[in-house]
N, C-alpha and C positions, 0 to 999 in steps of 0.2 A: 780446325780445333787442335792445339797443341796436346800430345802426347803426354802421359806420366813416364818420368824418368825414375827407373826403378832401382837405378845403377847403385844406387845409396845403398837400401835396403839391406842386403848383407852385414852392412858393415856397422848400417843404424843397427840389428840383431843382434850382431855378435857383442858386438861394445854393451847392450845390455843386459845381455844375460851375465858376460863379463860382468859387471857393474853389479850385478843383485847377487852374485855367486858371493864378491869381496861383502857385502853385506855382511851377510846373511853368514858369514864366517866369522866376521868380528862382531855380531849378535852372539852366536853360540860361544866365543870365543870367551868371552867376557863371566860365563856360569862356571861356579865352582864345584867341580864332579869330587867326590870322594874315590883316591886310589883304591884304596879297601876296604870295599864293604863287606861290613857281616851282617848276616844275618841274625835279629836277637828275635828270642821266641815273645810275642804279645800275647800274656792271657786276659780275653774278656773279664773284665770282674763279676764277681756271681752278685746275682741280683736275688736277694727274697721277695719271691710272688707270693701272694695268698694263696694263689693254684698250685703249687708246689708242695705246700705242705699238707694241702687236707686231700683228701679220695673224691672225686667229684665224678655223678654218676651221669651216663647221657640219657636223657629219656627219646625215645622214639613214639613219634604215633601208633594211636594203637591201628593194629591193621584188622582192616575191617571184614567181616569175613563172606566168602564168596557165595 
């Protein structure tokens, strides 16, 4: 029964991790980052609810007594 020769393996490794490193750089490579970012303040915009303007009351069960 012939042996695996493993003698490769190393070298099949290395050359691929090589190989997906160069990728995976000229993927990132390619998006265009902003030098300086600021920060701008986002305000939500107010929304009018109906619940907002009128007094709305909670009722609760009435508890029943012991």
């Amino acid at each position: 029964m012939p042996q695996l020769d493993t003698s490769t393996w190393f070298t099949m490794i290395l050359s691929m991790f090589l190989a997906l490193f160069i990728i995976f750089q000229l993927k990132i490579s390619k998006h265009n980052l902003h030098h300086n970012p600021e920060s701008t303040m986002t305000k939500a915009p107010e929304q009018d609810t109906p619940w907002k303007t009128k007094w709305t009351k909670i009722c609760l069960p009435l508890s029943l007594p012991l």
